[in-house]
N, C-alpha and C positions, 0 to 999 in steps of 0.2 A: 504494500500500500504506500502510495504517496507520503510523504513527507511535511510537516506543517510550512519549513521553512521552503520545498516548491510548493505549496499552495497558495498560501498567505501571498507573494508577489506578484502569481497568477493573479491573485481576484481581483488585487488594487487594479491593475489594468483594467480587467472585465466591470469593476464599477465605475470607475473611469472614464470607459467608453460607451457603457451602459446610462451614465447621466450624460452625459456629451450630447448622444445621438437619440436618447429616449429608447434605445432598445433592449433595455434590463442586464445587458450582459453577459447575457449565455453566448451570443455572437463569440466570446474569447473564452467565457469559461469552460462550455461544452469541449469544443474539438482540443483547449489544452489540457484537461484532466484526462481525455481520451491519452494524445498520447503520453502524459503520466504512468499508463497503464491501468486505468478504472475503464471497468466497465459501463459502458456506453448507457445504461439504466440506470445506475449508479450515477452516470455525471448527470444525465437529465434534472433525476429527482433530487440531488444534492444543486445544481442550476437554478430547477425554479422556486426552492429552497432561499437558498442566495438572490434571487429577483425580488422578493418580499423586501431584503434589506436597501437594495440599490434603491425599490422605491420610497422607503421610509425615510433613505438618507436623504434623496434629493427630492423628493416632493414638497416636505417641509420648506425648506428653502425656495422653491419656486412658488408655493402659495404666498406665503412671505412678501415678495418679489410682484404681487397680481401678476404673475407672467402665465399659471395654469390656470385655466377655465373650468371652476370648480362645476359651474352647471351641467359644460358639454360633458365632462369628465365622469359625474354618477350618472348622467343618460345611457352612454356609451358601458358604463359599467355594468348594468344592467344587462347586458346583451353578451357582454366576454363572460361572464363568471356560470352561464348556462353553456355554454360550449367547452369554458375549462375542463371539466370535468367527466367528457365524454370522449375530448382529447386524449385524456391522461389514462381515461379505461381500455381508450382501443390501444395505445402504446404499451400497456401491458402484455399484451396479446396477438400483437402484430409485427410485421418485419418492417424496417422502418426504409427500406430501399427505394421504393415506388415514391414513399412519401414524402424523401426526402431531395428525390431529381425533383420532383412538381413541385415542392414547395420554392427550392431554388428557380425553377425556372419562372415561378409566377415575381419571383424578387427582382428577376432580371428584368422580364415586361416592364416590371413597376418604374426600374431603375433609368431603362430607355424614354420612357413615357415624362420621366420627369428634366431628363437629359433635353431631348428635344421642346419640353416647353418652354424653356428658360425662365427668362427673368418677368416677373411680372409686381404690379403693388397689391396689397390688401386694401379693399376699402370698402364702402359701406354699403355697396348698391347691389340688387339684383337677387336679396333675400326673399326666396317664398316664406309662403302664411303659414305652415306648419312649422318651421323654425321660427318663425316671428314672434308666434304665439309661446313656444319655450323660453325664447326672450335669450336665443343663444348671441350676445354680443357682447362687446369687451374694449377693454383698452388698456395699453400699460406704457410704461417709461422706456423706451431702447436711450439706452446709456450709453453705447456707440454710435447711436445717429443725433441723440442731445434732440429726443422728439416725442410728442405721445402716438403712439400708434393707433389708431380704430380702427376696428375689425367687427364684421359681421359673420357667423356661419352661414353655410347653406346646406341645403339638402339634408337634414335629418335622418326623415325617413327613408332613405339609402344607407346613412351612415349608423344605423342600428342596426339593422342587421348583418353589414359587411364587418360589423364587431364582432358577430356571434362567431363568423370564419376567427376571426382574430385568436378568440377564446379558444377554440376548438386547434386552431395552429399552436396556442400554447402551453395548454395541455398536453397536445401531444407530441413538441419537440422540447420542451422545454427550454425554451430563449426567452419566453415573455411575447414573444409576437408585435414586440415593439414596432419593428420595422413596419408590418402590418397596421396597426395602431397609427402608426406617423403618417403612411402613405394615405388611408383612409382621411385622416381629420385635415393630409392636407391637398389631394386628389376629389377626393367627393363632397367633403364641408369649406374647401377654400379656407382653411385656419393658414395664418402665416407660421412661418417654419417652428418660431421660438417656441410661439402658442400651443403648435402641434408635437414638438418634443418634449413640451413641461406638462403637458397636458396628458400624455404616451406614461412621463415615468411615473403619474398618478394613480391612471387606472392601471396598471400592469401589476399592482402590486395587489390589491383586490383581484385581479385574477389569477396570480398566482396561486393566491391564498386557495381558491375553491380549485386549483389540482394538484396543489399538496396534500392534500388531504388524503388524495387515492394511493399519493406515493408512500403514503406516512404510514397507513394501511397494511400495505403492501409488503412493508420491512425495509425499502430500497432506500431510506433516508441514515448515512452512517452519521453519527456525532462527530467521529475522529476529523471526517471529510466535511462538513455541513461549520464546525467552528472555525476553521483557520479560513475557510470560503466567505463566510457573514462577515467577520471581522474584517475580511481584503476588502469586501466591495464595498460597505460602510465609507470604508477609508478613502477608496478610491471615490466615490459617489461625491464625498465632501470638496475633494479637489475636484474634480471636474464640475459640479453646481459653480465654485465659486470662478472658473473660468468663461464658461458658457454666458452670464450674467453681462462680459464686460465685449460679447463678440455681436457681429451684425449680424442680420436675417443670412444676409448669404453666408457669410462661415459656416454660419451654423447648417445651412443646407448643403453646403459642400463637403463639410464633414458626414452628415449624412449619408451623401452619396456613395463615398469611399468607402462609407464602413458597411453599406447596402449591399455593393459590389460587389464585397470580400464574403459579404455573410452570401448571397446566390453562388459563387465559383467555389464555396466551399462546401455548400447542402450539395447543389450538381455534384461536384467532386465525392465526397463519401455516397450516395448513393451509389454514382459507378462504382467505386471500390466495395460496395457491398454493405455499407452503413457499419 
C-alpha cells in the first residue's frame, strides 16, 4: 500500500487543481493513486471521498467571495445527488472500459465546443421565464478586471436535468463530475467561467456525499488511504481558492480547458488500456 508521504503531495495537487478548475480533483487523484499501485475501486471510492473535502475547503471561501451562486447551486443539487448514487451502484458491478472511452470522448466534444466559441461577455439579456421566475441572477466583484460583473442564467430547465448525467458520471467514476458541472452551468445556463467553477466546487460536494455512501457500504473506503488524501486536498483547495480569487474570467477558462483536455486523453487513454 501507498505511503502517507506519496499520498499526502499527491492530493495537494489534486485539491489544487480541483479548486482551480471546479472539478473536485479526482482529474489527479484517481489515475495517481492508480499508478501508486491501489486498486482502481479503491482510488475511486477513497476520490470521491476526498471530493467532499476539496468542496468544503473551497466552497466556503467562494461563498464568502459572492462568486458561487448559492441559488443555481441547490437547484442543480437536486438533480446530481439522484444520479450519484446509481452511478456508484453500477461501478460496483461493472467494467468501467466502455464507460470510461464515452465518458472521455463526451469531454473532448465538450472541450472542442468550447474551443471554437471563444470569447464572449456575460450579461443580462435573453433570460426565459422559467429561470426568471427562480430569480437565477447574480453579480460579484472581478478583482482583476476592478468591475462588478452581472450575470443572468438561462435555461434551467435543461440545466437540471443534464445535472442528473452529472450525478450519475460521479458516482460512477469518481472525479466529482466537475468538468460536467462546469460545462453544463457554462454551455446550457450561460454562467461566466468564475460563476460556473465556484458554483461546480459547491455542488460537487453534496454529490459526492450521496455516493459515498455506497462506497462506504461496500468496505472500499480504506482510513490508511482516505486520511493522508482529505488532509492533501484540504491543503491544496486552500491554495488554489486563494489564487483563482485574484485571476480573470479567461485564466480561469483557460485553465479549465487544459485541465478538460488532460482529464478526456486520459479516460480515452485507460479505457483503451483496459480501465
Amino acid at each position: 500500500m501507498a505511503s502517507f508521504d506519496l499520498i499526502f503531495p499527491v492530493a495537494i495537487l489534486a485539491g489544487f487543481v480541483g479548486a482551480m478548475s471546479g472539478l473536485g480533483g479526482g482529474v489527479v487523484l484517481i489515475p495517481a493513486l492508480t499508478l501508486l499501485g491501489i486498486d482502481i475501486k479503491h482510488a475511486i471510492a477513497v476520490s470521491i471521498l476526498a471530493i467532499m473535502a476539496t468542496s468544503s475547503g473551497s466552497a466556503s471561501v467562494y461563498v464568502r467571495g459572492h462568486l458561487s451562486n448559492l441559488k443555481v447551486g441547490t437547484f442543480l443539487e437536486m438533480f446530481t445527488i439522484l444520479g450519484a448514487p446509481l452511478g456508484a451502484a453500477i461501478t460496483l458491478a461493472s467494467s468501467m472500459r466502455v464507460l470510461s472511452i464515452t465518458f472521455g470522448a463526451i469531454l473532448l466534444g465538450s472541450w472542442m465546443a468550447l474551443i471554437f466559441r471563444g470569447r464572449r461577455r456575460w450579461d443580462e439579456s435573453g433570460q426565459d421565464g422559467f429561470t426568471r421566475w427562480l430569480e437565477f441572477d447574480g453579480r460579484y466583484e472581478d478583482r482583476a478586471q476592478g468591475e462588478m460583473v452581472h450575470y443572468k442564467a438561462r435555461r434551467a430547465y435543461l440545466g437540471g436535468p443534464a445535472m442528473f448525467g452529472a450525478g450519475f458520471i460521479a458516482g460512477l467514476l469518481g472525479i466529482g463530475a466537475g468538468a460536467l458541472n462546469v460545462l453544463v452551468q457554462d454551455l446550457v445556463m450561460g454562467l461566466p467561467p468564475k460563476v460556473s467553477t465556484t458554483t461546480s466546487s459547491l455542488t460537487i460536494g453534496v454529490t459526492a456525499l450521496a455516493g459515498t455512501s455506497v462506497y462506504l457500504a461496500a468496505g472500499l473506503i480504506r482510513p490508511m488511504l482516505a486520511a493522508p488524501a482529505i488532509l492533501g486536498v484540504v491543503l491544496g483547495a486552500f491554495l488554489g481558492t486563494r489564487l483563482l480569487v485574484r485571476l480573470t474570467n479567461q485564466a480561469v477558462r483557460r485553465f479549465f480547458l487544459i485541465i478538460l483536455l488532460i482529464l478526456a486523453v486520459e479516460m480515452i487513454a485507460k479505457g483503451i488500456r483496459g480501465a
